[in-house]
Each structure stands twice: as C-alpha cells, then as structure tokens.
C-alpha positions in Angstrom: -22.0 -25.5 142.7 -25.3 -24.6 141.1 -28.6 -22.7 142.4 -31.7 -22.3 141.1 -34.0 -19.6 142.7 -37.7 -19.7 142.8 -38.9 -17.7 139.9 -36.7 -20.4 137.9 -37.1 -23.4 139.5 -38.6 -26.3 137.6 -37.9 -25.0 133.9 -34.7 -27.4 133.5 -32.5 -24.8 133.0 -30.1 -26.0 135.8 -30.0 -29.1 133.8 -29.4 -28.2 131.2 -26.8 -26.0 132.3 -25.1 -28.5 134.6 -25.4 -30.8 131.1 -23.3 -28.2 129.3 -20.6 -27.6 132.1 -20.4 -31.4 132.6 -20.3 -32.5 128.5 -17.4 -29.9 127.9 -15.4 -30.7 131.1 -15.6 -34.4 130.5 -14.7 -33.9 126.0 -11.3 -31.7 127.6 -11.0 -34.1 130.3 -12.3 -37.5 129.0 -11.2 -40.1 132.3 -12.2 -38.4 135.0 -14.6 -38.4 137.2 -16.9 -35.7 138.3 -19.0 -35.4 141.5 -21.5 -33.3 143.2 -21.8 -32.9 147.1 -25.5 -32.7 148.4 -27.2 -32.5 151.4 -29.5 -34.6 152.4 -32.3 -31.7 152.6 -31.6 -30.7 149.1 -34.0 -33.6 147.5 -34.6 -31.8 144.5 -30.8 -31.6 143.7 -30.7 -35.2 144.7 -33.4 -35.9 141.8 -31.9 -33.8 139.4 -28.3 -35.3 139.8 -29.7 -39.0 139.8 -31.7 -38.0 136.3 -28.3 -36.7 134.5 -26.8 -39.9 135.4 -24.9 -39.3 138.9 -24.9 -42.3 141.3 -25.0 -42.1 144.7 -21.6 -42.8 146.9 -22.3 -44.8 150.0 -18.9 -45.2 150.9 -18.2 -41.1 150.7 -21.6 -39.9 151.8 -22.3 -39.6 155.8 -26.7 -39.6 155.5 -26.0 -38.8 159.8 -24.0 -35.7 159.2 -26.9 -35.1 156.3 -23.9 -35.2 153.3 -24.8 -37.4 150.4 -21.5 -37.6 147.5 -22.4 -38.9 143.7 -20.7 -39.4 141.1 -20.9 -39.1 137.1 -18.2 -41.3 135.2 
C-alpha cells in the first residue's frame, strides 16, 4: 500500500518509491508476480501503476463493486 498526501503529490516520489520496493522484491524474488488493488475512484493510482508497467486484470477486477486488480510480471 502506498499514499501520497497533497503537499507531495505530483513530484514522482511515489514512483519512484514503489520502483524501488518493486526492483528489489522482484531481484530476491525473480518469478513472481506482484499486484496492486485499486479502486476505481483512485484514477491517479490507476495512471501511475499503468506507467510503471502494471496491467490491468479483467478477470480479478469487479469495475461494479469499484475494485480494479493489475499486475506487474
């Protein structure tokens, strides 16, 4: 889980802290998979995940209930 409050918002330093936490979980862990749970309100998480490569789960994401599941390989 990551949040960014206003004051910080729009600097890319949740990127590139999500970047970090993601490179050296995936070099101690190399075939996994890692995934973020967003909702559907949250467009600016939505962006940010889709611009460090996640990709969006249709078949694990419920748009009704306002869930939306992607995944990094």
């Amino acid at each position: 889980a990551f949040r960014s409050y206003p004051p910080f918002r729009g600097k890319g330093l949740t990127k590139e802290f999500v970047s970090f936490c993601t490179y050296v979980y995936m070099k101690k862990f190399s075939n996994i998979k890692i995934w973020a749970g967003i909702d559907t309100d949250n467009a600016a998480s939505e962006r940010l995940s889709a611009g460090m490569g996640f990709k969006t789960l249709e078949k694990l994401s419920d748009r009704k209930a306002g869930w939306l599941v992607m995944v990094k390989y």
